[in-house]
OpenMM code with the backbone's topology and positions (N, CA, C; nanometers):
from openmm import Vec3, app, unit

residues = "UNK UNK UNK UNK UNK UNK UNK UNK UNK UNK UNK UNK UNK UNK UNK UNK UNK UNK UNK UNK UNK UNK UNK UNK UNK UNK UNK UNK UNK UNK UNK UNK UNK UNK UNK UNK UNK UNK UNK UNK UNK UNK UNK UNK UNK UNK UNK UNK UNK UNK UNK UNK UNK UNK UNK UNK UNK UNK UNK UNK UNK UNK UNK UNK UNK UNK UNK UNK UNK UNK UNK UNK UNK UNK UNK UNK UNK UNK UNK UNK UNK UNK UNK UNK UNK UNK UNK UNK UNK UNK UNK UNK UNK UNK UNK UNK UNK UNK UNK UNK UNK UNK UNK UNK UNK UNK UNK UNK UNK UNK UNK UNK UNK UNK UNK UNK UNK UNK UNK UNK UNK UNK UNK UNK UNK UNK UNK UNK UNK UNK UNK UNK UNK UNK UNK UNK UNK UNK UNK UNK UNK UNK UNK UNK UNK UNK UNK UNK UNK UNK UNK UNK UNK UNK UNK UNK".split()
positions = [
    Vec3(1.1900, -1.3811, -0.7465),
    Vec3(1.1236, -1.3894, -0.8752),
    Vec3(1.1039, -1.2506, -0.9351),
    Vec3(1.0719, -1.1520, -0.8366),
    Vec3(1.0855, -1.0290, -0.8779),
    Vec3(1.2079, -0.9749, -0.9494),
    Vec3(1.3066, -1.0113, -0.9221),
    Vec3(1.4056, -0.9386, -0.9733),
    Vec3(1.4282, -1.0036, -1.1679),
    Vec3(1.3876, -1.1141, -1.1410),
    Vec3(1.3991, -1.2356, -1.2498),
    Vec3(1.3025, -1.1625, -1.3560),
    Vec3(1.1943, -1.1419, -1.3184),
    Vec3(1.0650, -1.1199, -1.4171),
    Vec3(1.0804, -1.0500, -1.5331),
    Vec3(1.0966, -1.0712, -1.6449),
    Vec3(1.0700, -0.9649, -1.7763),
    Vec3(1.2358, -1.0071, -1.8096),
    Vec3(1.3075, -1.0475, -1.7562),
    Vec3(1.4679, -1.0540, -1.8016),
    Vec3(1.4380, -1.1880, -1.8799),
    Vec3(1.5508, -1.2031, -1.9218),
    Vec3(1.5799, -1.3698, -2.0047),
    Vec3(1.6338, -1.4863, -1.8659),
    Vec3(1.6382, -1.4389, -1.7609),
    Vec3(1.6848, -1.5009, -1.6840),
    Vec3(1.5793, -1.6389, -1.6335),
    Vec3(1.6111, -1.7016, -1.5877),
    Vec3(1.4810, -1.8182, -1.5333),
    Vec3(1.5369, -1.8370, -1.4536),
    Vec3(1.4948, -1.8919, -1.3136),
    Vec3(1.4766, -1.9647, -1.2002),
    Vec3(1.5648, -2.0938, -1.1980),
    Vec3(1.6248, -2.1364, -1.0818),
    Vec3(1.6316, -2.2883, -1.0797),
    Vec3(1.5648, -2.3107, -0.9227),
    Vec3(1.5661, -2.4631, -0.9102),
    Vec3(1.4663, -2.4782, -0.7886),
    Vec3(1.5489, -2.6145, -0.7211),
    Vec3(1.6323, -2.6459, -0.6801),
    Vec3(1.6917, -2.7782, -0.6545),
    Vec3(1.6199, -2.8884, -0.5809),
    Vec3(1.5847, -3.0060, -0.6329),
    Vec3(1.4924, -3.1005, -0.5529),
    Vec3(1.5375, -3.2396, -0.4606),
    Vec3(1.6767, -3.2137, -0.4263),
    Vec3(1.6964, -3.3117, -0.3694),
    Vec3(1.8431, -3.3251, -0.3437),
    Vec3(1.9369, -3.4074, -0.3026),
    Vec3(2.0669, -3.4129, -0.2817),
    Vec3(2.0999, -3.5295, -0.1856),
    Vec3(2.2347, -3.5224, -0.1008),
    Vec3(2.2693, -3.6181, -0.0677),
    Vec3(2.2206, -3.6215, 0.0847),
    Vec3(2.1546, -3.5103, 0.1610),
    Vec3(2.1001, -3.5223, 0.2714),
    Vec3(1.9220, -3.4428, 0.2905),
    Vec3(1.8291, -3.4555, 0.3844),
    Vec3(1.7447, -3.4315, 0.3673),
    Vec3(1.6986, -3.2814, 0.3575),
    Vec3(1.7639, -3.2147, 0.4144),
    Vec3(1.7200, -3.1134, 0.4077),
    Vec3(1.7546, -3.0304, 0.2634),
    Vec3(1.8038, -3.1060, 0.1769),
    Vec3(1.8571, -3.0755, 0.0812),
    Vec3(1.6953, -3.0840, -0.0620),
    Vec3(1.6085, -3.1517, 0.0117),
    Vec3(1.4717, -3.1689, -0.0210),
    Vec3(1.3598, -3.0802, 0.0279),
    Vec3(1.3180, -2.9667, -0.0709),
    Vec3(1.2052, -2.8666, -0.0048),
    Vec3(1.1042, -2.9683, -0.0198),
    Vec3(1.0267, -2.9466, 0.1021),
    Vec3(0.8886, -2.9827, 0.1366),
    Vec3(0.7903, -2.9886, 0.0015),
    Vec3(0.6549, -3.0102, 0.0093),
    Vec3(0.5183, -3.0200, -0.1408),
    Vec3(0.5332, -2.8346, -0.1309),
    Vec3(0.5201, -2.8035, 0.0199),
    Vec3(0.4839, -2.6797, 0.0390),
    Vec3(0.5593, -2.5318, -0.0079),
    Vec3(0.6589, -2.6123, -0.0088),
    Vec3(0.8605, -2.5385, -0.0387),
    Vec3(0.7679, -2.5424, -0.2260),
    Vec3(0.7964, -2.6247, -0.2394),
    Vec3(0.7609, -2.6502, -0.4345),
    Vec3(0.6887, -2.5697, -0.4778),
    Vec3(0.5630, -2.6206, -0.3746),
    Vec3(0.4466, -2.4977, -0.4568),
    Vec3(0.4776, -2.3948, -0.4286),
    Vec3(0.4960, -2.3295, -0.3328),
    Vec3(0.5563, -2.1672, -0.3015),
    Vec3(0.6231, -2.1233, -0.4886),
    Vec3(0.7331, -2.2093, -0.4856),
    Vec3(0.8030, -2.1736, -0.5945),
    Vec3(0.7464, -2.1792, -0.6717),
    Vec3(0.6885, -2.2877, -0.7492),
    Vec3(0.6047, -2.3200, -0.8803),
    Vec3(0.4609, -2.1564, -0.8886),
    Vec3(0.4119, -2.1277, -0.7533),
    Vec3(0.3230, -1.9877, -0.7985),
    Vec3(0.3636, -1.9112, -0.8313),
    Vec3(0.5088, -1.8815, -0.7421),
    Vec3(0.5700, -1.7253, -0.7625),
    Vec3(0.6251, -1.7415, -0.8827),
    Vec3(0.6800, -1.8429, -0.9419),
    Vec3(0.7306, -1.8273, -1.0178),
    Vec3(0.6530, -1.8341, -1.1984),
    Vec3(0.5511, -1.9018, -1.1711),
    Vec3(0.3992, -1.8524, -1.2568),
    Vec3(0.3740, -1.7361, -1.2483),
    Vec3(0.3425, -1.6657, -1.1652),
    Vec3(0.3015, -1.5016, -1.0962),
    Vec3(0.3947, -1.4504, -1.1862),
    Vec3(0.5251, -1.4625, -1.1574),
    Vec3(0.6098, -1.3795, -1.2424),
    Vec3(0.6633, -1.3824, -1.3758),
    Vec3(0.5772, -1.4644, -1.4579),
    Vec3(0.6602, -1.5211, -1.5673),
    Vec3(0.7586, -1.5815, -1.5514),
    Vec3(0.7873, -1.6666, -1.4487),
    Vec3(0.9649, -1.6664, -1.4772),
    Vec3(0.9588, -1.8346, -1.5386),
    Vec3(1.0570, -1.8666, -1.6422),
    Vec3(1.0869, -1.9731, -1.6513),
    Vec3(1.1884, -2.0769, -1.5509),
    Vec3(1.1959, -2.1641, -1.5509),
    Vec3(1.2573, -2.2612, -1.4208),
    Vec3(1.3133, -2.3658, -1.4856),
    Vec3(1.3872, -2.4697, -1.3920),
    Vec3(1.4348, -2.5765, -1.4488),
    Vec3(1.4290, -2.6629, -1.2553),
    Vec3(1.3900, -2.7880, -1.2736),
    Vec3(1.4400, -2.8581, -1.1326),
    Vec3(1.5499, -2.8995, -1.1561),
    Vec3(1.6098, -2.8954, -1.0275),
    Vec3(1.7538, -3.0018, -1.0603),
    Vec3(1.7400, -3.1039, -0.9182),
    Vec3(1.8694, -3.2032, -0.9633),
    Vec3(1.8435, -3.3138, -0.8527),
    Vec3(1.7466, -3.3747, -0.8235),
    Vec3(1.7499, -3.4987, -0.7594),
    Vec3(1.6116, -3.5667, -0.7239),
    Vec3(1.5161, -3.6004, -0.7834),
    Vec3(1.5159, -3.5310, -0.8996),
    Vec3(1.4038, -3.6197, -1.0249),
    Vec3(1.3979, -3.7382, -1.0958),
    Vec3(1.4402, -3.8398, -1.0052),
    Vec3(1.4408, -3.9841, -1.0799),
    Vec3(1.3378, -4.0044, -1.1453),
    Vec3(1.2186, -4.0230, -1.0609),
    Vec3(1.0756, -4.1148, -1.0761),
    Vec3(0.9412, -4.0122, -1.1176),
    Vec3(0.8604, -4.0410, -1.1666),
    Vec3(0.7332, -3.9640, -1.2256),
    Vec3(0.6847, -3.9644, -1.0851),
    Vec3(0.6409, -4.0438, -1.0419),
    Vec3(0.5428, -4.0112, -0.8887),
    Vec3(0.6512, -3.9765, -0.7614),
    Vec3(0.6131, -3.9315, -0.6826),
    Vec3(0.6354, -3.8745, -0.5503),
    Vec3(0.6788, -4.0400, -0.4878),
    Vec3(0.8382, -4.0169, -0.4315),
    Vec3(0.8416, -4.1609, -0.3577),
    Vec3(0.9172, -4.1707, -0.2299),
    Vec3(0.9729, -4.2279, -0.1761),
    Vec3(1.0315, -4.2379, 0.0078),
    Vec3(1.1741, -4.2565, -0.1103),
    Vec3(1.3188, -4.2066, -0.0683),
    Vec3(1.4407, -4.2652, -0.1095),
    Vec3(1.4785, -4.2870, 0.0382),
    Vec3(1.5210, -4.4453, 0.0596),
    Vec3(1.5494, -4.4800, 0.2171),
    Vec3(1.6868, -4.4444, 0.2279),
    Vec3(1.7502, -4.3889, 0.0873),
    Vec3(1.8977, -4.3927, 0.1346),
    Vec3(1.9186, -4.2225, 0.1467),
    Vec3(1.8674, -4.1725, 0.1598),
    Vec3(1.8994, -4.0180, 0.2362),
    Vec3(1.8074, -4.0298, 0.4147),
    Vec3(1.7364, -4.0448, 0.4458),
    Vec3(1.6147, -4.0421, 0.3861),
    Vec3(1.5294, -3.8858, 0.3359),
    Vec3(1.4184, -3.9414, 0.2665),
    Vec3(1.3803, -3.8247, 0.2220),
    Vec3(1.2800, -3.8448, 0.1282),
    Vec3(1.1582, -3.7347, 0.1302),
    Vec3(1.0606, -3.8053, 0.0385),
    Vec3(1.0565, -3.7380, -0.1134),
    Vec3(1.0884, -3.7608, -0.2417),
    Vec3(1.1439, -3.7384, -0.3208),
    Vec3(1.0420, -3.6574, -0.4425),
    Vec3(1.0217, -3.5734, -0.4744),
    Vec3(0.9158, -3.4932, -0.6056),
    Vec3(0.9367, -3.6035, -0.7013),
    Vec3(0.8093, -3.6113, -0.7764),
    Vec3(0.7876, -3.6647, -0.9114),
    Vec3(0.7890, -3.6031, -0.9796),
    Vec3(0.8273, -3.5874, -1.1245),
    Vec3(0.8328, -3.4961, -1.1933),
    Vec3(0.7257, -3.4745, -1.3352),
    Vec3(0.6615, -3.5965, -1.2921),
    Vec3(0.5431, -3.5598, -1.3116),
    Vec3(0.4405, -3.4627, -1.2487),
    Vec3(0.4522, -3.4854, -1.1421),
    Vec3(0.3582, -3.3643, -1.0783),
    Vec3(0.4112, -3.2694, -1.0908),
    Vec3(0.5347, -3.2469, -1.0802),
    Vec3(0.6062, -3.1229, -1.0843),
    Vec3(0.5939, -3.0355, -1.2420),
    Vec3(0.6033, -3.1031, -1.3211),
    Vec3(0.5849, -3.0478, -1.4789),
    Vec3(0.3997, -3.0422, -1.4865),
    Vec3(0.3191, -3.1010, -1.4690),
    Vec3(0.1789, -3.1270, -1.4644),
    Vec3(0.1262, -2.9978, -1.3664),
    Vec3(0.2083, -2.9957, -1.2691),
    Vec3(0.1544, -2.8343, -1.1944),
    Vec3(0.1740, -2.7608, -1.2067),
    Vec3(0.3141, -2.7395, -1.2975),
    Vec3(0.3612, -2.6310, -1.3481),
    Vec3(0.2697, -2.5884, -1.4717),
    Vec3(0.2146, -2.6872, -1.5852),
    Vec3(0.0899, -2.6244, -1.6742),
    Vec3(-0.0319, -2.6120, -1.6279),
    Vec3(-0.0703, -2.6415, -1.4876),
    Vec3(-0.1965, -2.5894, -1.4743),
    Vec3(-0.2257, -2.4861, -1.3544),
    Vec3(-0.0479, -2.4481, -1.3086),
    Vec3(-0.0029, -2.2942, -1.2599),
    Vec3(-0.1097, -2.2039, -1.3695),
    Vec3(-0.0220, -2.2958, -1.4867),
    Vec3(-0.0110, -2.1222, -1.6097),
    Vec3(-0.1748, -2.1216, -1.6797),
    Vec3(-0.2028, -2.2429, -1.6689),
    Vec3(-0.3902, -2.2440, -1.7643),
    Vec3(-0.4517, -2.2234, -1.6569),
    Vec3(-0.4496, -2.2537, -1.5082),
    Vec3(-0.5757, -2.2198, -1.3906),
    Vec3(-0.5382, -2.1353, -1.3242),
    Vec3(-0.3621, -2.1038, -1.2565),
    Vec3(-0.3556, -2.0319, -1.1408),
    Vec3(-0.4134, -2.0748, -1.0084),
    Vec3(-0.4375, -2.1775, -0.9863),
    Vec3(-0.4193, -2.2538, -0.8676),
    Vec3(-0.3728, -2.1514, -0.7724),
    Vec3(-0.4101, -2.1802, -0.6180),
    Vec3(-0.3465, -2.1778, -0.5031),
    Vec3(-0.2660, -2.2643, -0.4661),
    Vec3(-0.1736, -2.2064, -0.3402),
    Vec3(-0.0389, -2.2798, -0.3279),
    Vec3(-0.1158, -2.4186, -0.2451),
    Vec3(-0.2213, -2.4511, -0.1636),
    Vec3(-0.2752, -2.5524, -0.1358),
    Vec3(-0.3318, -2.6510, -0.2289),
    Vec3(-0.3822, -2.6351, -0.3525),
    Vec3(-0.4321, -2.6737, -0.4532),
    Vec3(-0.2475, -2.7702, -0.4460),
    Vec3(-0.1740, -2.6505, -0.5102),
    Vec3(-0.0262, -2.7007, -0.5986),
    Vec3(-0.0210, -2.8147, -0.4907),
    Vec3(-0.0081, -2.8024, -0.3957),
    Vec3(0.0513, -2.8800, -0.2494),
    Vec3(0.0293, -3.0231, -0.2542),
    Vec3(-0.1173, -3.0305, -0.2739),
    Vec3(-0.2002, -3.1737, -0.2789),
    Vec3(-0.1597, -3.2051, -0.4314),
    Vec3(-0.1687, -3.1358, -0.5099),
    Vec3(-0.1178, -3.2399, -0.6475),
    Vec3(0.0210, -3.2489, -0.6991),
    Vec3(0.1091, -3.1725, -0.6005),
    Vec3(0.2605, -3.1976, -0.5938),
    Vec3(0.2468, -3.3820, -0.5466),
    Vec3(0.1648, -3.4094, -0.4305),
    Vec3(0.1667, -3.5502, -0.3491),
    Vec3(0.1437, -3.6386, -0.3983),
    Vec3(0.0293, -3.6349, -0.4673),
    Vec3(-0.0054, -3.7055, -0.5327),
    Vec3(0.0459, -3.8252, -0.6276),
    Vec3(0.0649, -3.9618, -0.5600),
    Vec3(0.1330, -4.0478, -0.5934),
    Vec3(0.0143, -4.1656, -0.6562),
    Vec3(-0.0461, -4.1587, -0.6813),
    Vec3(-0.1831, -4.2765, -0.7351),
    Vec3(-0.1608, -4.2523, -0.8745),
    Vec3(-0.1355, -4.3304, -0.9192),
    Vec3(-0.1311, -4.3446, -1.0729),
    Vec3(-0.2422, -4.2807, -1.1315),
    Vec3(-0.3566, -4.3478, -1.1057),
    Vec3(-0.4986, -4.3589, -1.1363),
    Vec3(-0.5620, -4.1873, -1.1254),
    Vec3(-0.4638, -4.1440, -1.0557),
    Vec3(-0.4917, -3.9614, -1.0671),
    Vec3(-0.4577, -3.9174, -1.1513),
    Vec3(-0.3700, -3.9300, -1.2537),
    Vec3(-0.3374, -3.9163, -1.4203),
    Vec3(-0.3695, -3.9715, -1.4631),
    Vec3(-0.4074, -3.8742, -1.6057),
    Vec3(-0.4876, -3.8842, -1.7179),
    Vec3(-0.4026, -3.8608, -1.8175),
    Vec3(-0.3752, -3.9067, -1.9642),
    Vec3(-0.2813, -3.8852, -2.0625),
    Vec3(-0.2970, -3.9050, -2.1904),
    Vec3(-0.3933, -3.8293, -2.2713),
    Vec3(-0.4426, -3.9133, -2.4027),
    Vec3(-0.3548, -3.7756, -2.4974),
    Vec3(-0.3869, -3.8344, -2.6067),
    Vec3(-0.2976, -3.7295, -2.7283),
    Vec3(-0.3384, -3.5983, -2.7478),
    Vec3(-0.4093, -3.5280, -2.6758),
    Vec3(-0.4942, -3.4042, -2.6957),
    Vec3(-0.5159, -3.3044, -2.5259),
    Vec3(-0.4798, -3.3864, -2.4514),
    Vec3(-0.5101, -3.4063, -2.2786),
    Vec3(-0.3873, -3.4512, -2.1917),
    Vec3(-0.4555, -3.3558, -2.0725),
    Vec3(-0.3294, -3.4517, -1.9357),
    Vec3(-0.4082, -3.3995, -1.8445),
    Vec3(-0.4292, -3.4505, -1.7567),
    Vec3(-0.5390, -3.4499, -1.6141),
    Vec3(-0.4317, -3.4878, -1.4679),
    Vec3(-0.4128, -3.4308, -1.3981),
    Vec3(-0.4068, -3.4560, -1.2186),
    Vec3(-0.5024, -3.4578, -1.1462),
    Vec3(-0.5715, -3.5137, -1.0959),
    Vec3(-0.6539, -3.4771, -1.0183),
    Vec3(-0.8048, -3.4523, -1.0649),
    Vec3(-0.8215, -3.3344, -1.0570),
    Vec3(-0.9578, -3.2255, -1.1079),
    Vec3(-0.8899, -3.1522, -1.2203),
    Vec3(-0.7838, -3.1722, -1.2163),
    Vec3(-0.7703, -3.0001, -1.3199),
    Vec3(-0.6957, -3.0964, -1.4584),
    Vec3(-0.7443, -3.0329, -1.5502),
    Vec3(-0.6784, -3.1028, -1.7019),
    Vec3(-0.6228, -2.9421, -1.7630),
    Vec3(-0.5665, -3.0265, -1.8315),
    Vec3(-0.4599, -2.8936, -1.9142),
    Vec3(-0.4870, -2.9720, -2.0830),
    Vec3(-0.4774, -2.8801, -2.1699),
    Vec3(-0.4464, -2.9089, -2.3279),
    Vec3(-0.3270, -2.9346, -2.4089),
    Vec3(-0.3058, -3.0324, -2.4549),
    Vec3(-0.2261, -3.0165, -2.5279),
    Vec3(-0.1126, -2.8737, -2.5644),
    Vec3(-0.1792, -2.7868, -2.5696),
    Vec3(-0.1725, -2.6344, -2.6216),
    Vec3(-0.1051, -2.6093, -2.5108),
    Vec3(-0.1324, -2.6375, -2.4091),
    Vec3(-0.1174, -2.5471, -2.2316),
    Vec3(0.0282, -2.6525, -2.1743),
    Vec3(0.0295, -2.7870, -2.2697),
    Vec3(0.1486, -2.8464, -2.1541),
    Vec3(0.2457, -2.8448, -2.2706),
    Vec3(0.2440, -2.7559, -2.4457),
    Vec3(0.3867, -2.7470, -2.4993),
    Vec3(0.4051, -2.5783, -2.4361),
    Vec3(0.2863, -2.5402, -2.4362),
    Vec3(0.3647, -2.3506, -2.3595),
    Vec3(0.3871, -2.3293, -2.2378),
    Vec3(0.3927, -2.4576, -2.1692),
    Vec3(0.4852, -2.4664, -2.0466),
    Vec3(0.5931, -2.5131, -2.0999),
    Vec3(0.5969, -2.6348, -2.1657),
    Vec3(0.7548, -2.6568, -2.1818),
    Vec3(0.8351, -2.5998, -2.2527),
    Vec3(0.7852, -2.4967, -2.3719),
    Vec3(0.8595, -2.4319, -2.4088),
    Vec3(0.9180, -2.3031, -2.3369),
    Vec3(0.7873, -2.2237, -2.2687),
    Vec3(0.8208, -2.0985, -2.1580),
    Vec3(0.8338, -2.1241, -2.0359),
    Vec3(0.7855, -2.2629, -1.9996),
    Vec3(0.7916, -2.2259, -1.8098),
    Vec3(0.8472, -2.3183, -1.7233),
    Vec3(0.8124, -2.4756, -1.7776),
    Vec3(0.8821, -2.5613, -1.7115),
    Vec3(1.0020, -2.5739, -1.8093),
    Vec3(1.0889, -2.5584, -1.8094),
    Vec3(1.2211, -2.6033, -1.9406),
    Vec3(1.2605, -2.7281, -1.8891),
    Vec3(1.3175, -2.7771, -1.7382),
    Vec3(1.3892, -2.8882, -1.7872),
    Vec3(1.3803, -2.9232, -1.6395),
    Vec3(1.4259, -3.0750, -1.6175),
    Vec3(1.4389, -3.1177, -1.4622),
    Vec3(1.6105, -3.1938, -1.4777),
    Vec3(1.6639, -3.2246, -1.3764),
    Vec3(1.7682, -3.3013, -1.3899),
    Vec3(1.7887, -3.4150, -1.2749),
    Vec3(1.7996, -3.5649, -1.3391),
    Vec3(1.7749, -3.6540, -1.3133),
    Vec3(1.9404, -3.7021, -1.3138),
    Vec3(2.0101, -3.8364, -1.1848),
    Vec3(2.1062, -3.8682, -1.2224),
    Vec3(2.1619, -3.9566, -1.2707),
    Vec3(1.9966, -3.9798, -1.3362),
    Vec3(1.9861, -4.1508, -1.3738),
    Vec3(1.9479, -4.1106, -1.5168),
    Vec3(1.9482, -4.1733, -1.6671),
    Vec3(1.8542, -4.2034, -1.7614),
    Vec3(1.7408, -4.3364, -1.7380),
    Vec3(1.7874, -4.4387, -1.7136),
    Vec3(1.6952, -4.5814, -1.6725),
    Vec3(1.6174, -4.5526, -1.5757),
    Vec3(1.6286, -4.5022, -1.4972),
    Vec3(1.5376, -4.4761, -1.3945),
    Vec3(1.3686, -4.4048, -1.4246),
    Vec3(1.4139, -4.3279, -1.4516),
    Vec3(1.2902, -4.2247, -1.5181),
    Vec3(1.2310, -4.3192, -1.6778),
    Vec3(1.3385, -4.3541, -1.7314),
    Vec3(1.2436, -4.4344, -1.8455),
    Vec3(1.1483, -4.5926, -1.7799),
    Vec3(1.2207, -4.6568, -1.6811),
    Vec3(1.2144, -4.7790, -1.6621),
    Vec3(1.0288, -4.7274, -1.5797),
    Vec3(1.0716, -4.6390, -1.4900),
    Vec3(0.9137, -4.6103, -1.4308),
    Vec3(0.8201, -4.5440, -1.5118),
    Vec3(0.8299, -4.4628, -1.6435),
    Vec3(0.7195, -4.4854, -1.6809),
    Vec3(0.6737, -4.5547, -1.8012),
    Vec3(0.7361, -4.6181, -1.8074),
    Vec3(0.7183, -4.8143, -1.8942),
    Vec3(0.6239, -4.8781, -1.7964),
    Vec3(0.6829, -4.8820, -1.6804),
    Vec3(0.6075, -4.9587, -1.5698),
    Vec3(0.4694, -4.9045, -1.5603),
    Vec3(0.4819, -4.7774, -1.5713),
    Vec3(0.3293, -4.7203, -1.5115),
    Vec3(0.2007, -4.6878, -1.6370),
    Vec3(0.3293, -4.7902, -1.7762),
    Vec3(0.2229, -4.7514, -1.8856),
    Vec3(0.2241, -4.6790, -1.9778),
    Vec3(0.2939, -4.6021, -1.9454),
    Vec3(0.2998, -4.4122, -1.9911),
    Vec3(0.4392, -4.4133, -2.0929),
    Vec3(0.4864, -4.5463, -2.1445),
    Vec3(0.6215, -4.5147, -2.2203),
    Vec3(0.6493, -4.6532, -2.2879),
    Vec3(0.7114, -4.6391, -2.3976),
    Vec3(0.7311, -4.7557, -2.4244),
    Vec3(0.8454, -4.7950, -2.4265),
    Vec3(0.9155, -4.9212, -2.3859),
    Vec3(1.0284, -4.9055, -2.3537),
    Vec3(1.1232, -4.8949, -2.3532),
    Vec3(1.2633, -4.8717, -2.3008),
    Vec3(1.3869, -4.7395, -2.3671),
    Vec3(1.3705, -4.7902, -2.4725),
    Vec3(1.4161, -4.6953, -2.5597),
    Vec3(1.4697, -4.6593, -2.6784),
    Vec3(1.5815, -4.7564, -2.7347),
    Vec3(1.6319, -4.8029, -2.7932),
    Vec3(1.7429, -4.8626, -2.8519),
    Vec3(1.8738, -4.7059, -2.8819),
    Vec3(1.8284, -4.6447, -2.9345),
    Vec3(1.9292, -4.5530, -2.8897),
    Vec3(2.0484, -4.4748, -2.7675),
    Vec3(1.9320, -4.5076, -2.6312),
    Vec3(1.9682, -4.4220, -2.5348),
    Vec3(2.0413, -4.5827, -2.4740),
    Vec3(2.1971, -4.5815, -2.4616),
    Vec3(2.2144, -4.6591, -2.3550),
    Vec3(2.3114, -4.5762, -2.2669),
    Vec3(2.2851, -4.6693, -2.1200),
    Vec3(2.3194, -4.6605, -1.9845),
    Vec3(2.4872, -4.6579, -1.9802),
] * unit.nanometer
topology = app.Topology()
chain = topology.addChain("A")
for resn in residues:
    res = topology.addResidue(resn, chain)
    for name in ("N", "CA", "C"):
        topology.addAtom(name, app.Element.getBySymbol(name[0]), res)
């Protein structure tokens, strides 16, 4: 991240693949998600980001990042500065009922972020995840409430 810092360059962080070890740990994530807060650096996930919550995929096996938590910890890296134990437990965090989401707000846990704090992550810090699905990621958060459902535009 050091070398990255102050350049136009950003980070990538890969979350998953066709075998397990191809999946960093909550602990692997947060490591990255501080240092890479610490340093300014912007990031992108790739792989493995199907689903908003944290889930088991039985066909690697392997337990898979949500990218909800993953974008949600990444803005309250940049508004609180969290410790990498803090990031750890709300990387896991798979309970619906632990997000919060109104038009002004977004909550994990204990920690809420602003409106203000989760577009200047996405514009400077979290940029993008990559998923190898579109239905997947829309279909779960329809399910969980949080979307309404696909689009008539986007087809499969």
């Amino acid at each position: 991240m050091a070398v990255l810092a102050g350049s136009e360059a950003g980070a990538k962080i890969r979350t998953g693949g066709v075998t397990p070890e191809l999946y960093p740990d909550f602990m692997q994530m947060a490591r990255f998600l501080s240092a890479a807060g610490d340093a300014g650096v912007p990031f992108k996930a790739t792989a493995g980001m199907h689903h908003p919550l944290p889930n088991d995929n039985p066909v690697v096996p392997a337990r898979q990042h949500g990218f909800l938590n993953v974008f949600l910890s990444a803005a309250i890296v940049q508004a609180h500065r969290v410790d990498v134990d803090v990031l750890e437990a709300l990387l896991q965090t798979a309970d619906p009922e632990a997000f919060l989401f109104d038009d002004e707000r977004a909550r994990l846990g204990d920690y809420e972020v602003s409106r203000d704090d989760i577009e200047e992550a996405r514009l400077g810090f979290a940029i993008s995840f990559g998923s190898c699905s579109v239905q997947e990621p829309w279909e779960d958060l329809a399910a969980l409430g949080l979307l309404s459902p696909e689009p008539t535009e986007i087809d499969s």
